[in-house]
DSSP file (Angstrom, degrees, kcal/mol; ACC not computed):
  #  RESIDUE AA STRUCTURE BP1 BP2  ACC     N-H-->O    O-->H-N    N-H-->O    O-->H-N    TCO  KAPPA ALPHA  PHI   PSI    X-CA   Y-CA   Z-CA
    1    1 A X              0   0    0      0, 0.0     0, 0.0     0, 0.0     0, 0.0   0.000 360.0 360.0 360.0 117.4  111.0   76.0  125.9
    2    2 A X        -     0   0    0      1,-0.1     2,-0.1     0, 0.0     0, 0.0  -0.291 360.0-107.7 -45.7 141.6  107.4   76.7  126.6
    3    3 A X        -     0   0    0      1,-0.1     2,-0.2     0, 0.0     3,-0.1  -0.463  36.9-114.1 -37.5 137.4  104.6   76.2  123.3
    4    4 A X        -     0   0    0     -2,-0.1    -1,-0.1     1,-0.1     2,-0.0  -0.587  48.0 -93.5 -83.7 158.6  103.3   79.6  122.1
    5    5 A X        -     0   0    0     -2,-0.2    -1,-0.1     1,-0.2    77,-0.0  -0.155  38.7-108.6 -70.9 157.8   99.5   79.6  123.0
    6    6 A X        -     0   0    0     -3,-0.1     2,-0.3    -2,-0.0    75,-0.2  -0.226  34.7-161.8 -68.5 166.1   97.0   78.5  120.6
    7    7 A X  B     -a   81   0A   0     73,-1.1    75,-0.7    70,-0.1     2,-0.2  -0.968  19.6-108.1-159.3 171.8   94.8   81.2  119.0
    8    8 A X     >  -     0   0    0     -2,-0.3     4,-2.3    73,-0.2     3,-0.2  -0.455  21.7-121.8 -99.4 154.8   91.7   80.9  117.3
    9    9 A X  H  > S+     0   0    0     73,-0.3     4,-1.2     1,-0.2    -1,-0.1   0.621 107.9  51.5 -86.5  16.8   91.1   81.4  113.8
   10   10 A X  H  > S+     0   0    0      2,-0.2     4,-1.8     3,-0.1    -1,-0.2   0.823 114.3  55.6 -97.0 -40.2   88.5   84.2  113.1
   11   11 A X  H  > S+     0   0    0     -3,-0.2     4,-0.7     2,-0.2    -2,-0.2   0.900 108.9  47.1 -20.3 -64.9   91.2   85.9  115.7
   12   12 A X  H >X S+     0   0    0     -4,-2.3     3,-3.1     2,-0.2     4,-1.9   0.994 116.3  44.0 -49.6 -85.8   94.1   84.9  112.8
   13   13 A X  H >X S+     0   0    0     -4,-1.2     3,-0.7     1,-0.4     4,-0.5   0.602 108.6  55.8 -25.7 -83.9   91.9   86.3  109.9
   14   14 A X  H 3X S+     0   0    0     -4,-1.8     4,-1.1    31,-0.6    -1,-0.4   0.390 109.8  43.2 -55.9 -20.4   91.0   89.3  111.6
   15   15 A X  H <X S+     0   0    0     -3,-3.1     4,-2.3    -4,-0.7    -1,-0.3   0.979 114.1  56.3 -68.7 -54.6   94.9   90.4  112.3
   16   16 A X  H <X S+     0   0    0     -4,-1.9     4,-3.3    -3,-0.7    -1,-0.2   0.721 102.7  45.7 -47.3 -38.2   95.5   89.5  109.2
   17   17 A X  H  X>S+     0   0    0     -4,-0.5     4,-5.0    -5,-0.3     5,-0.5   0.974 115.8  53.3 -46.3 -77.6   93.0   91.7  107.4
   18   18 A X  H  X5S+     0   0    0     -4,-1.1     4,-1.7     1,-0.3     5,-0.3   0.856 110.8  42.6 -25.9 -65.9   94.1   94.6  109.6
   19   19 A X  H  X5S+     0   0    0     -4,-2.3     4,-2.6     1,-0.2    -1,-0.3   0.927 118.0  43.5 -77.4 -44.1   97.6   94.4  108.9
   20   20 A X  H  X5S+     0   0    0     -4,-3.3     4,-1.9    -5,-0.2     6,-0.4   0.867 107.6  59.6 -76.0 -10.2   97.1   93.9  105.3
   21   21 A X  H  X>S+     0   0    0     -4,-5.0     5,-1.4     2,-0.2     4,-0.6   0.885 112.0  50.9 -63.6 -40.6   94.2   96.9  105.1
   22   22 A X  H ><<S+     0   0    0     -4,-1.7     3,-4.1    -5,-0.5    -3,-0.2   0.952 109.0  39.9 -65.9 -80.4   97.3   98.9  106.4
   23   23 A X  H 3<5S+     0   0    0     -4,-2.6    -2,-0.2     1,-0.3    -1,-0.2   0.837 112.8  56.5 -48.0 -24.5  100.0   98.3  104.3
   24   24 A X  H 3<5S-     0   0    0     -4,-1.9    -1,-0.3    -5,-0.2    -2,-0.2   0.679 110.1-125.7 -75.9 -27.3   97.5   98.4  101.1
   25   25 A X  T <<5 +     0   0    0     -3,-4.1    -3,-0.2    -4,-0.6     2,-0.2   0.660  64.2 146.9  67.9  25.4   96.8  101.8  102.6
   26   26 A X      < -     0   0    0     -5,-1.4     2,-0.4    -6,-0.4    -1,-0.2  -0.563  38.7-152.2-101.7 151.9   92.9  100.5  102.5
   27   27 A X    >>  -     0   0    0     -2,-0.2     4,-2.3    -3,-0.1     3,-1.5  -0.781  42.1 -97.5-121.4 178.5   89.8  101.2  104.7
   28   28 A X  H 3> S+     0   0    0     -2,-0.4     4,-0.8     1,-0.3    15,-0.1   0.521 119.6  54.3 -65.5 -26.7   87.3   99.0  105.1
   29   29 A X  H 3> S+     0   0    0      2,-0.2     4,-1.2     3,-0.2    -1,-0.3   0.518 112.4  48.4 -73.0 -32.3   84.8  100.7  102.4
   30   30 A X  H <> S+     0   0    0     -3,-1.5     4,-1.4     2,-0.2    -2,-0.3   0.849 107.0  53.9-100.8 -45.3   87.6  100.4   99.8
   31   31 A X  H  X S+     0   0    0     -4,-2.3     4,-4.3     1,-0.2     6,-0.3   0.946 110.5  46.5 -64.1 -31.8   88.3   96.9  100.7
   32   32 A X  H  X>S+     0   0    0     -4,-0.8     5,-1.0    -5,-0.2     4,-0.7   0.868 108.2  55.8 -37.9 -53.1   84.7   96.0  100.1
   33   33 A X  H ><5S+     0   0    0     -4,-1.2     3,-1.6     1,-0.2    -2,-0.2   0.949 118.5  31.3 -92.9 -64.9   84.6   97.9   97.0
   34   34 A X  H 3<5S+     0   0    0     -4,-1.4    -1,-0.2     1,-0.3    -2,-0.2   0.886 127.1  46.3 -63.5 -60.7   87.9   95.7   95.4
   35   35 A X  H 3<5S-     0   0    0     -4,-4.3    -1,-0.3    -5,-0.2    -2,-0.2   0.569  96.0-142.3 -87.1  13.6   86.8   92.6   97.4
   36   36 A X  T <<5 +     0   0    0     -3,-1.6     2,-0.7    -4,-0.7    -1,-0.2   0.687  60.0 129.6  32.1  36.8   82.9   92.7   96.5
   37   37 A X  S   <S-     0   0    0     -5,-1.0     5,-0.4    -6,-0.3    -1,-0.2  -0.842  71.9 -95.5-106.9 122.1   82.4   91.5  100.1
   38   38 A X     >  -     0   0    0     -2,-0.7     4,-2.3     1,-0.1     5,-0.2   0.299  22.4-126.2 -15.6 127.4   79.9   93.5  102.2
   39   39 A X  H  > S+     0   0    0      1,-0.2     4,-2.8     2,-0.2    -1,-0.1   0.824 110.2  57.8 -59.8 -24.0   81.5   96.2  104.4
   40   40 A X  H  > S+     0   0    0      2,-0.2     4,-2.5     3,-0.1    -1,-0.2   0.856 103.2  47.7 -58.2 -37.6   79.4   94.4  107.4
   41   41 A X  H >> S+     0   0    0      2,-0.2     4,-1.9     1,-0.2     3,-0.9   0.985 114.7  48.2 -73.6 -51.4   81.0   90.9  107.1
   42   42 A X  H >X S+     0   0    0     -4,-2.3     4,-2.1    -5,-0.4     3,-0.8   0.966 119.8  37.8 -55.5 -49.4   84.4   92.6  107.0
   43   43 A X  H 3X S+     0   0    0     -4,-2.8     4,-1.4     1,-0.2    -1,-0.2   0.728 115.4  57.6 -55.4 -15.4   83.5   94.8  110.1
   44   44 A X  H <<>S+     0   0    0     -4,-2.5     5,-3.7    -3,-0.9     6,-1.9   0.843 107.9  37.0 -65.6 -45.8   82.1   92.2  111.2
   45   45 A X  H <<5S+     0   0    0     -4,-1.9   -31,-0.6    -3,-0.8    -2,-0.2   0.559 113.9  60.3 -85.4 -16.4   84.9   89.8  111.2
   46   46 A X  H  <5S+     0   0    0     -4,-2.1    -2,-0.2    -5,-0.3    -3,-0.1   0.940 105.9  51.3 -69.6 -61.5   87.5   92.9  112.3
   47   47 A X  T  <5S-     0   0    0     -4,-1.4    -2,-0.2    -5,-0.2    -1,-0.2   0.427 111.4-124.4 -75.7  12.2   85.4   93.2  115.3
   48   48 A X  T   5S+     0   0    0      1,-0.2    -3,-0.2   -38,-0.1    -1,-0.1   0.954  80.3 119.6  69.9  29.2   85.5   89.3  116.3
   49   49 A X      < +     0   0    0     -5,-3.7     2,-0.3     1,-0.1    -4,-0.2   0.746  68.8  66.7-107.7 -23.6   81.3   89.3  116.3
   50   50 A X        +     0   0    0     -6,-1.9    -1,-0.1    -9,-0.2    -2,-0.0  -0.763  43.8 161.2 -71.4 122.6   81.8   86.4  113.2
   51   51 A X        +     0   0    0     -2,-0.3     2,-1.4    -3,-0.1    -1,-0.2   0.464  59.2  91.6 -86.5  -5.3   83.2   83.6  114.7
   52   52 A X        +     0   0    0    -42,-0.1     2,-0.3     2,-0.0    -2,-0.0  -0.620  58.2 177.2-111.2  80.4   81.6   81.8  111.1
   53   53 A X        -     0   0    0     -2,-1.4     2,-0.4     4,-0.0     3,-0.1  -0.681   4.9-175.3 -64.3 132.4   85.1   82.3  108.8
   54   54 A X    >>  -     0   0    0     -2,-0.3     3,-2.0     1,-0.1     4,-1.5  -0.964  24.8-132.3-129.3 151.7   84.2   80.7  105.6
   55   55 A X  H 3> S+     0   0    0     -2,-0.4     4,-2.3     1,-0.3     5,-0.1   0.658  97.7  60.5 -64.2 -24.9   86.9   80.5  103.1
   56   56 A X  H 3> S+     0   0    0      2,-0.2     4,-1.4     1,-0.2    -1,-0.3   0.822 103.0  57.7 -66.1 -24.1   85.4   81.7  100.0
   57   57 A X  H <> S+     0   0    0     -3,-2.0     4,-0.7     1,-0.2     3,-0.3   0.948 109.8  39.5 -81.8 -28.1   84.7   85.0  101.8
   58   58 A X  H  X S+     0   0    0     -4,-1.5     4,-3.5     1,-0.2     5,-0.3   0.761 109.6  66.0 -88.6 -10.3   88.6   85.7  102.7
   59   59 A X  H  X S+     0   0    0     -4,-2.3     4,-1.8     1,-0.2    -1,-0.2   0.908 105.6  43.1 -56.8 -31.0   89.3   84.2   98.9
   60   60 A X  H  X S+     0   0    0     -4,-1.4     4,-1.1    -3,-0.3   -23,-0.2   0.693 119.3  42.9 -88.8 -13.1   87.5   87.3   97.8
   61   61 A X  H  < S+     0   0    0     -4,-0.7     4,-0.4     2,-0.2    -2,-0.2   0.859 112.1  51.4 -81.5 -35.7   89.4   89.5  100.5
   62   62 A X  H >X>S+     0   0    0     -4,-3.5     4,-2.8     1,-0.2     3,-2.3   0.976 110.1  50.7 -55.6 -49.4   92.3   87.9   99.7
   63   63 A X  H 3<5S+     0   0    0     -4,-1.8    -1,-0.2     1,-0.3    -2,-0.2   0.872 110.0  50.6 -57.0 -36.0   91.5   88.8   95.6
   64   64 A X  T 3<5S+     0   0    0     -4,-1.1    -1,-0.3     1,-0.2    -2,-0.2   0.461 104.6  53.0 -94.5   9.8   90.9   92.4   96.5
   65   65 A X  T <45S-     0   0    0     -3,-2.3    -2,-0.2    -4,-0.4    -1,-0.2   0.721 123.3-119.3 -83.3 -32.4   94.4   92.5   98.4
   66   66 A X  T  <5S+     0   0    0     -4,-2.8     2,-0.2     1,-0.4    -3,-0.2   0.878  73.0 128.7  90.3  76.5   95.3   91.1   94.9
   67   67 A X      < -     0   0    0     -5,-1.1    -1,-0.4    -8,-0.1    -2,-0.3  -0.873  67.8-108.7-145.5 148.4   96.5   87.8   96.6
   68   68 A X     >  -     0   0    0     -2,-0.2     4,-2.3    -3,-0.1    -3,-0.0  -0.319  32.4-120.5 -66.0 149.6   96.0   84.3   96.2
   69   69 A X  H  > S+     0   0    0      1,-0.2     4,-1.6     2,-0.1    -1,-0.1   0.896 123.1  54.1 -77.8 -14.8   93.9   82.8   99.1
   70   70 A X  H  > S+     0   0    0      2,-0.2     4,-1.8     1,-0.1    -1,-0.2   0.984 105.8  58.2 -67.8 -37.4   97.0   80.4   99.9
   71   71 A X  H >4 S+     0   0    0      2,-0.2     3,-1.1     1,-0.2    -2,-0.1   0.959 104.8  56.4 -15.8 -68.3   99.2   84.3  100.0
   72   72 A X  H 3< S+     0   0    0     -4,-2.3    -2,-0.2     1,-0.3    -1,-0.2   0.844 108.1  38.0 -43.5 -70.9   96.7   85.1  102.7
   73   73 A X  H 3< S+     0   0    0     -4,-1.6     2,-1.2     1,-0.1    -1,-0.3   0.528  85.9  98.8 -29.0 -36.5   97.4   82.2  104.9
   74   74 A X    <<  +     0   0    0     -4,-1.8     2,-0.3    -3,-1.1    -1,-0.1  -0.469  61.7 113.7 -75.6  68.6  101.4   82.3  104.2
   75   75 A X  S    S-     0   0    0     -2,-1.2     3,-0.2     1,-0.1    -2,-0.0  -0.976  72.5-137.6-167.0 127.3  101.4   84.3  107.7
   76   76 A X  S >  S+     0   0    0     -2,-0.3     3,-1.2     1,-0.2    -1,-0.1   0.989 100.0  74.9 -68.3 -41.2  103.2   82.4  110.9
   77   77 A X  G >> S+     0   0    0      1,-0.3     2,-1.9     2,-0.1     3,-1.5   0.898  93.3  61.3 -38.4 -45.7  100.1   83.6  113.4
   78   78 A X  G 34 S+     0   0    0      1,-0.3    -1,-0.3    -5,-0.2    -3,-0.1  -0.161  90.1  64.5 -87.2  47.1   98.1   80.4  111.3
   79   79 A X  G <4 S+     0   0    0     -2,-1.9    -1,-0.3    -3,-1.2    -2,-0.1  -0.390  98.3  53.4-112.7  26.5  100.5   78.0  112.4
   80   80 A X  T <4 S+     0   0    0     -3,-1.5   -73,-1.1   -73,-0.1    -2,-0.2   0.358  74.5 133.9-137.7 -22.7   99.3   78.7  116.0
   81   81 A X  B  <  -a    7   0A   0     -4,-0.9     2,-1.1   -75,-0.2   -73,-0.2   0.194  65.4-125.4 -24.5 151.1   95.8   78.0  114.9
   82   82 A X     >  -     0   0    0    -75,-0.7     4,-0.9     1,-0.2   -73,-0.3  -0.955  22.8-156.8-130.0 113.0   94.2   75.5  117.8
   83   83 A X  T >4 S+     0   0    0     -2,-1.1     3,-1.3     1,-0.2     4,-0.4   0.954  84.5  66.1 -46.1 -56.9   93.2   72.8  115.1
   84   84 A X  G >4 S+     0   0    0      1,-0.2     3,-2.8     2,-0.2    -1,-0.2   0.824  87.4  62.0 -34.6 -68.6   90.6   71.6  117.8
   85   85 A X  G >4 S+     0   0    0      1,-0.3     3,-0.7     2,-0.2    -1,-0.2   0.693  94.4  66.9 -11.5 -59.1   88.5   74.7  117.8
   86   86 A X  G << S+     0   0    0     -3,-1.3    -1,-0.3    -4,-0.9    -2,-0.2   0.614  99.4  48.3 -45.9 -15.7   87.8   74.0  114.2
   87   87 A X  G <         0   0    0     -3,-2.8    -1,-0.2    -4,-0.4    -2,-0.2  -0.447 360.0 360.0-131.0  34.8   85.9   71.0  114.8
   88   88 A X    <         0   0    0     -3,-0.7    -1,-0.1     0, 0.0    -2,-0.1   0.262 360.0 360.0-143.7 360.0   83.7   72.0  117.4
């Protein structure tokens, strides 16, 4: 059985974001406002022009999903993460 392909993590984040911004019924202005991170870095990071994740900023996205940042992570796509990638 083939490995599923790596993917990268600012990739990971951004689905993740997406998908919870949906269910939450939230837009991107409203997540800002709960997570007090600028509406740029999140559009920024939806649209894949941050590759620069840093973890305190999706702790504060995570907090205005009103999630822990380990919650966030608790997501099978970040078990595809290609470790390398980090480290470069």
């Amino acid at each position: 059985m083939p490995l599923p392909p790596k993917i990268l993590l600012h990739d990971a984040v951004a689905t993740r974001i997406r998908e919870l911004t949906e269910e939450k019924g939230y837009s991107v202005d409203v997540l800002s406002s709960v997570s007090g991170v600028p509406k740029s870095t999140i559009t920024d990071y939806l649209r894949g022009a941050s590759k620069d994740i840093k973890l305190s900023t999706v702790a504060k996205i995570a907090n205005g999903f009103d999630m822990t940042v380990l919650d966030f992570f608790v997501d099978d796509r970040f078990d595809l993460i290609d470790i390398e990638e980090l480290f470069r």
